[in-house]
N, C-alpha and C positions, 0 to 999 in steps of 0.2 A: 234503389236496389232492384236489380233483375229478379224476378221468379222465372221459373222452366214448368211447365205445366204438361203434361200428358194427354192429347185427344185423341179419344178412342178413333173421330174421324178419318178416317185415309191414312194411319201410323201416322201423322205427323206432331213435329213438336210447335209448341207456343210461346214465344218469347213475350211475358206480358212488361210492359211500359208505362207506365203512367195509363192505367187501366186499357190500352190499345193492345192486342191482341196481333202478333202478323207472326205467319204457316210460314215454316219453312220445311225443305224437303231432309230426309232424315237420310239421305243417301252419303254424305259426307262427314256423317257420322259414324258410321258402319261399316264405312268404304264402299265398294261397290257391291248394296244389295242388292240390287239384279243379277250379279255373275254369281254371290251365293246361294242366291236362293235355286241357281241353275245347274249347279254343282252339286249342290245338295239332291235336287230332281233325280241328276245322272248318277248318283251314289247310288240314291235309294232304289229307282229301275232294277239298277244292274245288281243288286242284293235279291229282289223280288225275281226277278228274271233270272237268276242263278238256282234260287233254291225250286224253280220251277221245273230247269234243266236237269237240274241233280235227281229228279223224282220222275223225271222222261228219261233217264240214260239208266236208271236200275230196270227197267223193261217191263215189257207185259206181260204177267204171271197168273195162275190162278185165281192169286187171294189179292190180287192188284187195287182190287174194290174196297174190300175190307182193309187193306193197307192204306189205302186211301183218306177213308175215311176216317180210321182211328189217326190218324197226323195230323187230319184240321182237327179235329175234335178232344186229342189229349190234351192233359196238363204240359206236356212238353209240345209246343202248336207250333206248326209248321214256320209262325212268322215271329217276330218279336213284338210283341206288344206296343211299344215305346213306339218301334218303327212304324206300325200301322197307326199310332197317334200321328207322327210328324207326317206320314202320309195324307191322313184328314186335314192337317194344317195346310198341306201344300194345296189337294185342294179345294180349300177355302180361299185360297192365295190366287187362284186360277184369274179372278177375274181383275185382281192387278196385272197378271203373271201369264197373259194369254197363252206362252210357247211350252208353258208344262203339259196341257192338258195333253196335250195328245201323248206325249211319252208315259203319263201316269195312266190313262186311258188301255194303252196299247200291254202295261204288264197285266191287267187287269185282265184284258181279250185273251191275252195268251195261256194264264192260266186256264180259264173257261174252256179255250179252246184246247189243251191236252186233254182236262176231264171229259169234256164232248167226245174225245177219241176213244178214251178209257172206256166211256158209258156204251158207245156206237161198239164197241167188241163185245161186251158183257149183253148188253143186249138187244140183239139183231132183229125181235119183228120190233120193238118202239119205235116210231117215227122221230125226224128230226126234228122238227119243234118240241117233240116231248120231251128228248134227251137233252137240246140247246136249253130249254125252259129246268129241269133238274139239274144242268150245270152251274147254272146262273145263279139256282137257288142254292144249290151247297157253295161257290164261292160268297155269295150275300151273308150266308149264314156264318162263314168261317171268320169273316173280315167284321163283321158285327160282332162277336164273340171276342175274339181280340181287340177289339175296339174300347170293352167296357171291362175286360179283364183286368187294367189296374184297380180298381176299384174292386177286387176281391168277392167277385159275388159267389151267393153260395152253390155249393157243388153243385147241386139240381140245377141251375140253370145250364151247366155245361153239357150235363145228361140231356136235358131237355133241346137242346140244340143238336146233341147228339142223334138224339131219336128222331127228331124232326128230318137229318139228311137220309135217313136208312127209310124213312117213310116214302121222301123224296125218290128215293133207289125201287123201293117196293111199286111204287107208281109206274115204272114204266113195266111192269111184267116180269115174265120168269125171264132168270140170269141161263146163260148156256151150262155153267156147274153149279150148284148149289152150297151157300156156305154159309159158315156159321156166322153170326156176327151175336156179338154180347155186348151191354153195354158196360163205358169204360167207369171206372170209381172214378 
C-alpha cells in the first residue's frame, strides 16, 4: 500500500514504498504553481499600488499628515489584513520565486516614497534622510500592525503603534501648520 507523506522540505510530496522514500515535484499537482504563485504577486501589487494611488490622487491638504496617519493606524487600516499575511507568504516564497521580489519590493518603495513627499511638504527645514528614515518607520510600523492584527491584540497595542508614528513625525521638527492630532480608540 502506498502512503503520501508531507515534507516540510522544498513543498514536496513523498511517495513512500516499501520504506524508500523518492520527492517528486508538486507542480503537477497544482498545475502550474509557478504562474500562480505569479498572478497572485500581480494581484496583490496592483491592490497595494491602487490604495496607494487613491491616497496620492485626494491631494495635499492641511490635515494630509493627520489623515495620514489615522488610516495606517485605525481599526479600519489602510490594508487588509489577510492580504498583508499572503503578502509575508509571498515573501517567504521569494527565494523559490526569485521574479517576485522585485514587484513586492517596489509597492513597498512606492508607498515610502509618497509619505517621503507628504513629509518633505509638512516639513521643509528636516533633512532627507530624516524624513526617508520617518517614512520607513511609519510604513514598518503599519505593515507590522496588520501583520499581527489577526490575532486580535489588545487595543493598546494599536494606540501604542499609534503614538509611536506621531513620535516619528514629532522627530523631524515643527510642521509649516500646526495640528491637532489625538489618539484613536
Amino acid at each position: 500500500m502506498r502512503r503520501k507523506a508531507w515534507s516540510w522540505r522544498r513543498n514536496t510530496r513523498t511517495h513512500r514504498c516499501g520504506g524508500r522514500g523518492k520527492e517528486i515535484d508538486p507542480s503537477p499537482l497544482f498545475g502550474q504553481q509557478r504562474d500562480m504563485v505569479l498572478a497572485l504577486t500581480k494581484h496583490l501589487v496592483t491592490k497595494f499600488d491602487n490604495q496607494t494611488r487613491g491616497f496620492e490622487n485626494s491631494g495635499y491638504n492641511e490635515r494630509i499628515i493627520d489623515d495620514l496617519i489615522e488610516l495606517l493606524f485605525s481599526a479600519e487600516s489602510l490594508t487588509e489584513p489577510e492580504l498583508v499575511l499572503v503578502y509575508q507568504a509571498l515573501i517567504f516564497a521569494v527565494e523559490e520565486y526569485p521574479e517576485v521580489r522585485q514587484p513586492l519590493l517596489s509597492s513597498i518603495e512606492r508607498l515610502a516614497r509618497f509619505i517621503s513627499g507628504v513629509l518633505e511638504s509638512r516639513y521643509p527645514n528636516s533633512t532627507k534622510e530624516r524624513i526617508d528614515a520617518a517614512s520607513h518607520g511609519l510604513v514598518v510600523l503599519h505593515l507590522n500592525y496588520d501583520t499581527i492584527s489577526p490575532l486580535n491584540p489588545p487595543i493598546q497595542w494599536r494606540k501604542h503603534s499609534y503614538m509611536a508614528a506621531v513620535s516619528l513625525l514629532e522627530s523631524l521638527g515643527e510642521e509649516k501648520k500646526d495640528t491637532a492630532r489625538s489618539i484613536p480608540n
